[in-house]
C-alpha positions in Angstrom: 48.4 123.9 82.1 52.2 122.9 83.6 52.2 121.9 86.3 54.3 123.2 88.8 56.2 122.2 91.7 55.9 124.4 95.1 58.7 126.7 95.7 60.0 124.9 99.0 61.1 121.8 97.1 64.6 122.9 95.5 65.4 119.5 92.9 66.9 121.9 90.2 71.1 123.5 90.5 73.1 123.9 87.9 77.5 123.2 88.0 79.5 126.5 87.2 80.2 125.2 84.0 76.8 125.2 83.1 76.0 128.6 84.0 79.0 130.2 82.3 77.8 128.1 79.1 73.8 129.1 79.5 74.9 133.2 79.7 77.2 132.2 76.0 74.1 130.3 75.0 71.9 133.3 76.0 74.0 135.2 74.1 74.2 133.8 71.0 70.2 133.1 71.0 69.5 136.7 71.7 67.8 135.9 74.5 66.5 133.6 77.4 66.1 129.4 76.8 64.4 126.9 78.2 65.0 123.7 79.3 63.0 120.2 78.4 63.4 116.8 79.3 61.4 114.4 78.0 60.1 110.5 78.3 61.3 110.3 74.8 64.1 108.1 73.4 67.1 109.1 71.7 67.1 112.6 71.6 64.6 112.6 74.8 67.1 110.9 76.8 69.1 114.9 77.3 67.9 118.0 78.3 66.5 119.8 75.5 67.6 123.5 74.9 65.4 125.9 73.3 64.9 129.8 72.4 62.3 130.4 75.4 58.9 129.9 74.4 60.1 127.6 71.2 58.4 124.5 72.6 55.3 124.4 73.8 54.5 122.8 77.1 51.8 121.3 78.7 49.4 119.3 80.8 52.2 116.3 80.9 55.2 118.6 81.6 56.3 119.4 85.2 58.1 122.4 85.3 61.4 121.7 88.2 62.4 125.2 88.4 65.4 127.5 86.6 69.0 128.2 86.3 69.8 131.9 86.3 66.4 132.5 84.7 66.1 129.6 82.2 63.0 127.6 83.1 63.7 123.6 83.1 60.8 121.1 82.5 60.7 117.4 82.5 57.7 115.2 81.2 55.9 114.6 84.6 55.7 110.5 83.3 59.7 110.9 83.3 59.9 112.4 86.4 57.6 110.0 88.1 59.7 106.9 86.9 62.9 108.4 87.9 61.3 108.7 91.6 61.1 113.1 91.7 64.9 113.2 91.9 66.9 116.1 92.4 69.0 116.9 89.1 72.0 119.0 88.0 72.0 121.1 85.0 75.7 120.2 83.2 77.1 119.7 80.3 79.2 117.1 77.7 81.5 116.9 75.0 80.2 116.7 71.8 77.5 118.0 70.0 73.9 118.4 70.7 70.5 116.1 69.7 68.0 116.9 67.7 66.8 120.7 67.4 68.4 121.3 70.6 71.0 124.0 71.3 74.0 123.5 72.0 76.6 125.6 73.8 78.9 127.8 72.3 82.3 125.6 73.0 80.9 121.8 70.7 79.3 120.8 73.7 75.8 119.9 75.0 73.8 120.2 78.1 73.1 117.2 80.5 71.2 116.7 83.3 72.8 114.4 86.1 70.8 112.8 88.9 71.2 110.0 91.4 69.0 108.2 89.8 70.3 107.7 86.5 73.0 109.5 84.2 70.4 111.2 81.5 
């Protein structure tokens, strides 16, 4: 089960740009995505953009809350590390990792936080 955080403790926003790239996103998928950062390397190190329900969470993923609808996840080892920041759903030049999507424009989502640019 994933765990989840209680509704009083806000650590998920999102910039404009990043909304106005998740509704293409949304668009071009056909439907909602989901979010998923994980205590990978390499392609772990960026949020991970998926058709909802296209990756399966679980017992060692903390779910931090949504933008516009899209659920966002991070693996709760990750989380712990980084102290339970707050973070910022935006996005990058350049293409994105792994099976990830990426938006519409060549770009890629990012997630920035006080504790570390991921």
């Amino acid at each position: 089960m994933t765990e989840s955080l209680p509704t009083a403790a806000v650590r998920l926003s999102a910039t404009s740009v990043a909304r106005t790239a998740l509704v293409a996103v949304r668009e071009r998928a056909g439907g909602q995505v989901m979010f998923v950062q994980s205590g990978g390397c390499c392609a772990g190190s960026v949020p991970m953009c998926f058709p909802e329900g296209d990756f399966l969470t679980g017992d060692a993923d903390v779910l931090l809350g949504d933008v516009d609808g899209s659920q966002f996840y991070i693996d709760a080892s990750l989380d712990k590390a980084l102290g339970h920041p707050e973070f910022i759903l935006d996005v990058a030049d350049g293409g994105p990792e792994g099976f990830s999507l990426g938006t519409v424009d060549g770009r890629h989502f990012v997630s920035r936080t006080d504790a570390c640019l991921i």
